[in-house]
C-alpha positions as CSV (number, residue, x, y, z in Angstrom):
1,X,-78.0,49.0,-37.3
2,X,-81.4,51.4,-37.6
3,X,-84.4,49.9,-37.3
4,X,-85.1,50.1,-41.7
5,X,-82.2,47.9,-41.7
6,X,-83.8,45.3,-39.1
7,X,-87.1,45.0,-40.3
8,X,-85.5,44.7,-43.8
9,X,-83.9,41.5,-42.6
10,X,-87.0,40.4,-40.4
11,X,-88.7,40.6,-43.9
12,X,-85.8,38.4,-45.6
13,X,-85.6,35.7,-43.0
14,X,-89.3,35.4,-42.8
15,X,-89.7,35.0,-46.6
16,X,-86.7,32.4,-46.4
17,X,-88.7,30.5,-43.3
18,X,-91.9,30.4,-45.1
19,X,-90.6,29.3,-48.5
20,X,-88.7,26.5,-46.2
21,X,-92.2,25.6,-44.8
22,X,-94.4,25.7,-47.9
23,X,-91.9,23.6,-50.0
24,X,-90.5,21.4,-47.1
25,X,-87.4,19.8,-47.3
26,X,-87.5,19.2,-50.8
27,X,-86.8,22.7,-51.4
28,X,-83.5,23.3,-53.1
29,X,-81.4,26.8,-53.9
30,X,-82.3,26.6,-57.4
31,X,-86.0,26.8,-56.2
32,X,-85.9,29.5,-53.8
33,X,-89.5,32.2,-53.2
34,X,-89.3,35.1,-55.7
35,X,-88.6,38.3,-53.6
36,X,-88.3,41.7,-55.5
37,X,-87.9,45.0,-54.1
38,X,-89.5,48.2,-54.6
39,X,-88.1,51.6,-54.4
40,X,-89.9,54.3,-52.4
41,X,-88.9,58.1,-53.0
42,X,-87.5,60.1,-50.0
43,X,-84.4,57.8,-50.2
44,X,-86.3,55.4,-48.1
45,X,-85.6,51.7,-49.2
46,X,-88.4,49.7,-48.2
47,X,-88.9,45.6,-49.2
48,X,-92.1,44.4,-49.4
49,X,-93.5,40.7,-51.0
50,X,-94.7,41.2,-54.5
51,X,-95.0,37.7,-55.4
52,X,-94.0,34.0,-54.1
53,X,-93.7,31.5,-56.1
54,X,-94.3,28.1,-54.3
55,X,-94.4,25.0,-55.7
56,X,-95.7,21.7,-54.1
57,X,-94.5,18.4,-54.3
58,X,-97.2,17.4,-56.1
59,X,-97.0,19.9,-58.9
60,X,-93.1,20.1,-59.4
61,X,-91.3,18.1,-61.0
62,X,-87.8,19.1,-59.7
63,X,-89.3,19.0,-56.7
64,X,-89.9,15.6,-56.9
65,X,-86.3,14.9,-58.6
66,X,-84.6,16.1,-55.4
67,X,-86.7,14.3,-53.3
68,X,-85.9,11.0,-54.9
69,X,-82.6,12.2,-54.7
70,X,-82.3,12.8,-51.1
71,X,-83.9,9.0,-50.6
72,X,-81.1,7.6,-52.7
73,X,-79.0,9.6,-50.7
74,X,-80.4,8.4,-47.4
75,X,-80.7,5.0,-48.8
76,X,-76.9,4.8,-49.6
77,X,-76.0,5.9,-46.4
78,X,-78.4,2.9,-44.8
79,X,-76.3,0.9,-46.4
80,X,-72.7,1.6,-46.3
81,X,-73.6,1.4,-42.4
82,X,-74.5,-2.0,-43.1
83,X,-71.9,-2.9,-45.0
84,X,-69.4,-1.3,-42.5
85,X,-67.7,-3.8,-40.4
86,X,-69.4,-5.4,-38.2
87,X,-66.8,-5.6,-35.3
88,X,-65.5,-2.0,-35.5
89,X,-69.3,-0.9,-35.1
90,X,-69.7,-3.5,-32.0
91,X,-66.2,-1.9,-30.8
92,X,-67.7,1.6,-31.1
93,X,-71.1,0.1,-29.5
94,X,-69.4,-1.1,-26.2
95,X,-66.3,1.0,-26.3
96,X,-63.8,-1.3,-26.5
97,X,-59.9,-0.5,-27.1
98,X,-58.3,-2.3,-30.1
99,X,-56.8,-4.8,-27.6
100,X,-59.9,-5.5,-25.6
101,X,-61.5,-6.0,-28.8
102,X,-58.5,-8.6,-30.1
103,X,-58.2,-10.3,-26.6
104,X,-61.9,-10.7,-27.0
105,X,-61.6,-11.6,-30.6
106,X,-59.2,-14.6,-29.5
107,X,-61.4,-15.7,-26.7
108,X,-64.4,-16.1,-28.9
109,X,-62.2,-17.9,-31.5
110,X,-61.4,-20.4,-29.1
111,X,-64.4,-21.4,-27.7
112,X,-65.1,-21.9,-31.3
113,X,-62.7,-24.4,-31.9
114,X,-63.2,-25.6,-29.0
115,X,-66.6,-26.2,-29.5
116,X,-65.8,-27.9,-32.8
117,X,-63.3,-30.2,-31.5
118,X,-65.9,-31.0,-28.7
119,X,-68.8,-31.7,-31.5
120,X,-66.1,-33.7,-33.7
121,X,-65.2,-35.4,-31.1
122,X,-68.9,-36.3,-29.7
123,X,-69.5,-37.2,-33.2
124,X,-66.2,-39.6,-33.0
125,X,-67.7,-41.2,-30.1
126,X,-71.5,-41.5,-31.4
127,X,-69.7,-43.4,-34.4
128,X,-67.2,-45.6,-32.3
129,X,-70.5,-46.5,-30.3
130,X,-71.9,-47.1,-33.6
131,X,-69.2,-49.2,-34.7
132,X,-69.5,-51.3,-31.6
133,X,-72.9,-52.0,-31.7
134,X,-72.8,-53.2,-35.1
135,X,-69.9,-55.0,-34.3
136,X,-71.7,-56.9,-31.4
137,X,-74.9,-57.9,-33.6
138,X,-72.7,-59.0,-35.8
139,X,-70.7,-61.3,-33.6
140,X,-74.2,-62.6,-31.8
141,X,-75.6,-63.0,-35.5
142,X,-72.5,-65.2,-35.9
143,X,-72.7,-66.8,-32.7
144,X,-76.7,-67.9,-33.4
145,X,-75.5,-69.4,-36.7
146,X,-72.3,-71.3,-35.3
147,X,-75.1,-72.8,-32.7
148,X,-77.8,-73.2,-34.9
149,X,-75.3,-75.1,-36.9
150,X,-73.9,-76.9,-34.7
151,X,-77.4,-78.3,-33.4
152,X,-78.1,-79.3,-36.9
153,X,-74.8,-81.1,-37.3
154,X,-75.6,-82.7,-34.1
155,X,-79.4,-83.5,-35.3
156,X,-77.4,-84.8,-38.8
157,X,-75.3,-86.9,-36.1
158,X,-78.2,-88.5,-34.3
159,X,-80.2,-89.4,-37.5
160,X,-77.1,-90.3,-39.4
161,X,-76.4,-92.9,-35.7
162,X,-79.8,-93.9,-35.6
163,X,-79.8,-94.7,-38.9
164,X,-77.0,-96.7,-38.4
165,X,-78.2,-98.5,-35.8
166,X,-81.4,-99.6,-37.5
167,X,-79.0,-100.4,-40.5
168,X,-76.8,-102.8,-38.3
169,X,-79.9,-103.7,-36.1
170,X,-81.4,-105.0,-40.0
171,X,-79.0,-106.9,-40.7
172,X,-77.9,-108.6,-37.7
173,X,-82.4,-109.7,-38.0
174,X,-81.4,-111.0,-41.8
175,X,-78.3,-112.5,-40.2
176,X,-80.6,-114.6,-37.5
177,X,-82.9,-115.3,-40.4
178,X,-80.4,-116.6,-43.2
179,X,-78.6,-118.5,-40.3
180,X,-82.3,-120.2,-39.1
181,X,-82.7,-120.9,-43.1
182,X,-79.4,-122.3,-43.2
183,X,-80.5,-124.6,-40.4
184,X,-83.7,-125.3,-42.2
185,X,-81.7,-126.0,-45.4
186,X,-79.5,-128.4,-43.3
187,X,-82.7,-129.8,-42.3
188,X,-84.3,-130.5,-45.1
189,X,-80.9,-132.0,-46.8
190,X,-80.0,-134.4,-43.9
191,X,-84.1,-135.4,-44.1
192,X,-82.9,-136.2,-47.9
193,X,-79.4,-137.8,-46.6
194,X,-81.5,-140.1,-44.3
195,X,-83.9,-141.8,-46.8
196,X,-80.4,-142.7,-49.3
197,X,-81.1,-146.4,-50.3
198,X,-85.2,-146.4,-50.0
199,X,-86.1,-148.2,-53.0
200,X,-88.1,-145.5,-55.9
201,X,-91.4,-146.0,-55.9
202,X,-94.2,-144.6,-58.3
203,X,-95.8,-142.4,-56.2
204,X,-94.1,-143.0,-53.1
205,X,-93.8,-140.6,-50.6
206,X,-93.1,-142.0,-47.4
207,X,-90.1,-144.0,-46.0
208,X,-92.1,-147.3,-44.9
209,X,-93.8,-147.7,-48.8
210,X,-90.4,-145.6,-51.1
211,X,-90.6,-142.7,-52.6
212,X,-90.4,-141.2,-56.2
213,X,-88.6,-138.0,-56.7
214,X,-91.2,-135.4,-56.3
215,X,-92.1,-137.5,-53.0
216,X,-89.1,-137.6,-51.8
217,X,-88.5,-133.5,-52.0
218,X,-92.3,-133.2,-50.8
219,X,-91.4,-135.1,-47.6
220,X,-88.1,-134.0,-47.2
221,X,-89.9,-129.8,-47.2
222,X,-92.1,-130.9,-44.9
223,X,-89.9,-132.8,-42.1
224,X,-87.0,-130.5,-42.4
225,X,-88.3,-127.2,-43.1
226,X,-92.0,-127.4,-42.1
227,X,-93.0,-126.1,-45.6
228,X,-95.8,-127.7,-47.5
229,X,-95.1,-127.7,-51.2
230,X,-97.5,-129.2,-54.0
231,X,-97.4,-132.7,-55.4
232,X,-95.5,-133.1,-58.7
233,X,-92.7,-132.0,-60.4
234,X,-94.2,-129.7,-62.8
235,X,-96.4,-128.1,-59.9
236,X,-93.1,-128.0,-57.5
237,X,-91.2,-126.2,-60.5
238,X,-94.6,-123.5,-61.1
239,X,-94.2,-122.7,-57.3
240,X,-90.1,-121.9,-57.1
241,X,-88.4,-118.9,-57.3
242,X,-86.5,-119.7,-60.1
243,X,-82.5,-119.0,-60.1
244,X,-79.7,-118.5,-62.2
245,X,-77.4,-121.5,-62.9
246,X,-74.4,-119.4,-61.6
247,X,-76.6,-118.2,-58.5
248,X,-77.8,-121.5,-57.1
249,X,-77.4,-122.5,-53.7
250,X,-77.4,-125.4,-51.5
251,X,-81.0,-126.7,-50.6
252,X,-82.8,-125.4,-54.3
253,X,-84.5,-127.6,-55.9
254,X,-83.3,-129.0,-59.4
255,X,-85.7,-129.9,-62.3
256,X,-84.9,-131.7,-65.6
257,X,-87.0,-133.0,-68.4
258,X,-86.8,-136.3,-68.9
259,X,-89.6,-137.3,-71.2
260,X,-91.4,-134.9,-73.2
261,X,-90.7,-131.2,-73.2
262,X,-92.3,-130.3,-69.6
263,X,-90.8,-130.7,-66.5
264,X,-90.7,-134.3,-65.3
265,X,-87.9,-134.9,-62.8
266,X,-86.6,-132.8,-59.4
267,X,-83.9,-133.5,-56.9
268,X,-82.9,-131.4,-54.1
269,X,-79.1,-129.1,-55.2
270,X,-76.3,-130.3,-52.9
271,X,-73.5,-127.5,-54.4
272,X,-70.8,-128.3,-56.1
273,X,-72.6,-129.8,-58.9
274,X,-74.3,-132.4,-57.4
275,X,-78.0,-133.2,-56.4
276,X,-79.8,-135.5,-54.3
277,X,-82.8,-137.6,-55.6
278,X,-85.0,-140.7,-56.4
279,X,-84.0,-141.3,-60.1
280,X,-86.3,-144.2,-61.4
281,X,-87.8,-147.4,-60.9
282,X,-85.4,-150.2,-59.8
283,X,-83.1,-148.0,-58.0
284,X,-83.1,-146.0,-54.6
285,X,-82.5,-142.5,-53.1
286,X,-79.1,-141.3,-54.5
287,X,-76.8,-138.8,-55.2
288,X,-75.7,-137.6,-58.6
289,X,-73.5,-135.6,-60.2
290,X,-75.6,-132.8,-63.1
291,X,-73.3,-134.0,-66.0
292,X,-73.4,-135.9,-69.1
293,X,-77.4,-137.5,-69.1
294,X,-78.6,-134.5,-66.3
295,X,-77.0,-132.2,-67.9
296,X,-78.6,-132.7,-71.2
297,X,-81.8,-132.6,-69.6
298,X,-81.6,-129.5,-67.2
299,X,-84.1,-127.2,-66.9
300,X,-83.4,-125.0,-64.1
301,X,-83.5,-124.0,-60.8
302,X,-86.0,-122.9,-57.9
303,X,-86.0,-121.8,-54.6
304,X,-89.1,-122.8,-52.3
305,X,-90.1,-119.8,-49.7
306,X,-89.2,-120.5,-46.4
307,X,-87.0,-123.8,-47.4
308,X,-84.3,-122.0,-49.0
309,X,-80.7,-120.0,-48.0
310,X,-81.3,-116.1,-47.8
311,X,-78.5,-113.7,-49.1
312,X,-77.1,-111.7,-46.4
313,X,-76.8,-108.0,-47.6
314,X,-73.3,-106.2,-46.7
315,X,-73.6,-103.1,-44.8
């Protein structure tokens, strides 16, 4: 080669290089600088620059069409490496053979399951601790109830006894009492029984002088019961409980009318019918039977507080 021949290609390559410079890497064959050649006479060839045309970046469009181009490009290539598998580029990474790679594979799989069957089974356990723990509140819950009810049945017990007791300790107090009135009751009839044959006297009260009826019951109150009652019949009758025929009991007093429409005669009830008294002038303490004439002429009867039988309640 002469030395026309290696300038010529100096020339060349230098126009290339600069053209590669000025319009970067954007520059693209259809683009390349404008080189023309002159001829020289003598048969000498010569190649000089007439004119390069360079375009920026800025002030070609092409230019900037490859450009975006060559970012696509480079884009696309960013991400079909991303997309490539992720375990052949960690097996190019390290180095590892296909089997190292699948023994590793295998290993890493295990621990996995591993560690899920070691998480599903803490998770077993946390819930069968769970389970217990409810369990036990709810068996102390249950427990707390059972006692707290069975101190209230035993609470229900103890009132329910005491009350009882008070019940049986009440009446075995009415008892005493209706068996002391009984014995008053006694009292005041055999008082009554003692005086049968004193002579009836108007106003009489007192065995020595005779009585009349409301003086005998008035003395007969008063010896055998200790009960002071008032004077007459009428005012004995105003102070009685009075009583039901079909309820009266031994010791009440009977009253009768037997002139006018007021109360005007009393004897003390014996049962049975019958009544003790003083009936009139000319005869003497008696007993009689509250028929035919008496019965006509009944009023009532009446009980004198503290003279008289008590009911005894059942339990």
């Amino acid at each position: 080669m002469n030395k026309s021949s290696s300038l010529r290609g100096v020339s060349v390559c230098s126009l290339g290089l600069s053209a590669a410079i000025l319009g970067g890497c954007a520059a693209t064959p259809d683009h390349k600088p404008t080189v023309q050649a002159s001829v020289v006479s003598n048969s000498n060839t010569s190649y000089t620059i007439k004119k390069a045309s360079i375009r920026t970046p800025s002030s070609s469009h092409s230019t900037q069409s490859a450009r975006r181009e060559v970012n696509r490009q480079a884009h696309r290539q960013i991400q079909a490496y991303q997309n490539t598998d992720t375990v052949s580029r960690r097996t190019v990474a390290v180095g590892l053979t296909r089997e190292q790679y699948r023994a590793r594979f295998e290993a890493e799989k295990a621990a996995r399951i591993a560690e899920a069957l070691r998480l599903q089974q803490a998770k077993a356990e946390a819930e069968e601790r769970q389970r217990i723990t409810r369990e036990n509140a709810i068996r102390e819950e249950y427990a707390q109830k059972w006692e707290a009810n069975k101190a209230a049945i035993r609470a229900r017990q103890a009132k329910a006894k005491a009350k009882r007791v008070r019940q049986q300790a009440e009446v075995k107090v009415k008892q005493a009492q209706a068996q002391f009135m009984v014995k008053k009751v006694e009292n005041v009839i055999r008082t009554a029984s003692n005086q049968i044959g004193t002579p009836y006297v108007w106003g009489g009260k007192t065995p020595g002088k005779g009585f009349d009826c409301s003086g005998l019951v008035q003395h007969s109150l008063a010896q055998g019961a200790n009960v002071r009652v008032p004077r007459t019949a009428a005012e004995q009758y105003a102070a009685s409980v009075k009583v039901a025929s079909g309820s009266a009991s031994r010791g009440d007093l009977v009253f009768f009318r037997t002139r006018g429409s007021s109360v005007s005669h009393v004897g003390i009830y014996l049962g049975n019918g019958k009544f003790l008294h003083a009936p009139r002038k000319g005869k003497t303490v008696t007993v009689s039977t509250i028929s035919g004439y008496w019965q006509d002429r009944l009023i009532g009867f009446g009980r004198i507080p503290g003279a008289c039988k008590l009911p005894v309640p059942m339990v």
